[in-house]
C-alpha positions as CSV (number, residue, x, y, z in Angstrom):
1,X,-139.7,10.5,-68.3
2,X,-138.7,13.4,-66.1
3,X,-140.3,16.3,-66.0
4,X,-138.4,19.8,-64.6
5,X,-140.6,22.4,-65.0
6,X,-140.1,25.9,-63.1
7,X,-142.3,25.3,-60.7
8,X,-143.2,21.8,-61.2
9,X,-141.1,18.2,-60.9
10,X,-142.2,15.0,-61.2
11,X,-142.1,11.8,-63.6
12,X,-144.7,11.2,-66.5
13,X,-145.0,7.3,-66.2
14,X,-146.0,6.2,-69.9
15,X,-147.3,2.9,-68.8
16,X,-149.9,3.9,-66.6
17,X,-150.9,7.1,-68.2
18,X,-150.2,9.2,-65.5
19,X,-148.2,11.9,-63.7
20,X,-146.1,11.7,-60.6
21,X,-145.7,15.0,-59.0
22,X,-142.7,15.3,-56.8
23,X,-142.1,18.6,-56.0
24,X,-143.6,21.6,-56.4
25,X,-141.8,25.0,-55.8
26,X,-139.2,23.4,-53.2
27,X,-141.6,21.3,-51.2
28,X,-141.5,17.5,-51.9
29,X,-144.5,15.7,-52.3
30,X,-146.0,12.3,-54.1
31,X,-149.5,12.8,-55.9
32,X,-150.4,11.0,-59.0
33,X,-152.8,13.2,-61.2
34,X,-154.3,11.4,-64.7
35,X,-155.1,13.2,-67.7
36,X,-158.8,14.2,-66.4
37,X,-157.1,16.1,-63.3
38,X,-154.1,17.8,-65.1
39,X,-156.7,19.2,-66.9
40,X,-158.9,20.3,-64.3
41,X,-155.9,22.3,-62.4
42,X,-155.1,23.4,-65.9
43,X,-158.2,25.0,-66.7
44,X,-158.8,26.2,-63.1
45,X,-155.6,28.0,-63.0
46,X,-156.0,29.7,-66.8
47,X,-159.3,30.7,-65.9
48,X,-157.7,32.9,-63.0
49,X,-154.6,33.5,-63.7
50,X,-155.0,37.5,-64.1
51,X,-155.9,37.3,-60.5
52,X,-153.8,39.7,-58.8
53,X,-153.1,37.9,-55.7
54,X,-152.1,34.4,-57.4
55,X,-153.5,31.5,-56.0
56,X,-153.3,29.0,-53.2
57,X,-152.8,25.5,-53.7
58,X,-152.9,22.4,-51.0
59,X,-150.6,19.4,-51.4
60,X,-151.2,16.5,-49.9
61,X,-154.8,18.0,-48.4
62,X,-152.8,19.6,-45.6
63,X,-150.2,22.0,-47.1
64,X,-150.7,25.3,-48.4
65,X,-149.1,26.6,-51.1
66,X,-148.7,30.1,-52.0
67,X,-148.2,31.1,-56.0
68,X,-147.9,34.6,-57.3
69,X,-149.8,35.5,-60.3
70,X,-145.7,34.8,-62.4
71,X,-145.6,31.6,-60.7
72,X,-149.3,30.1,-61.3
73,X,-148.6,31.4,-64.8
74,X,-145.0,29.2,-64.8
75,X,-147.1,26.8,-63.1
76,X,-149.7,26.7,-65.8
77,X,-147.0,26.6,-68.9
78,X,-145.4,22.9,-67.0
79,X,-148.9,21.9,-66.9
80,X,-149.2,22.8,-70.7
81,X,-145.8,20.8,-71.3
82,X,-147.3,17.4,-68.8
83,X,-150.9,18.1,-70.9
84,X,-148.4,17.0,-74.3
85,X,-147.4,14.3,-72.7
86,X,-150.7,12.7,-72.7
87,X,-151.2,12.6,-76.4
């Protein structure tokens, strides 16, 4: 099933339980998070998202990804949508 989020795209794969991140803002990538891990971003990025300079993220270990406080909390309502998926 494809997911288009604002800030997130990707594919939930049913089968396997998981998710298949593609792209996130406009950079392309290929990471596979389960359940456990959605839910750790999830929670990391709720717990800071009044932070007034956003947060940072790293695909792929090597690239850095700015957010702005608006985008982590876009970011964080596609996680919510991926987090249904699961159940």
């Amino acid at each position: 099933m494809d997911v288009n989020g604002k800030i997130i795209r990707g594919e939930f794969d049913r089968i396997n339980d998981e998710f298949v991140l593609n792209q996130v803002k406009h950079i392309t990538t290929q990471s596979t998070l389960n359940k456990e891990q959605l839910d750790t971003i999830y929670d990391y990025l709720n717990n800071h998202k009044e932070e007034d300079d956003g947060q940072i993220l790293t695909l792929n270990e090597q690239m850095l990804i700015r957010l702005s406080q608006e985008e982590s909390c876009q970011f964080i309502d596609d996680l919510n949508k991926i987090r249904e998926l699961y159940e």
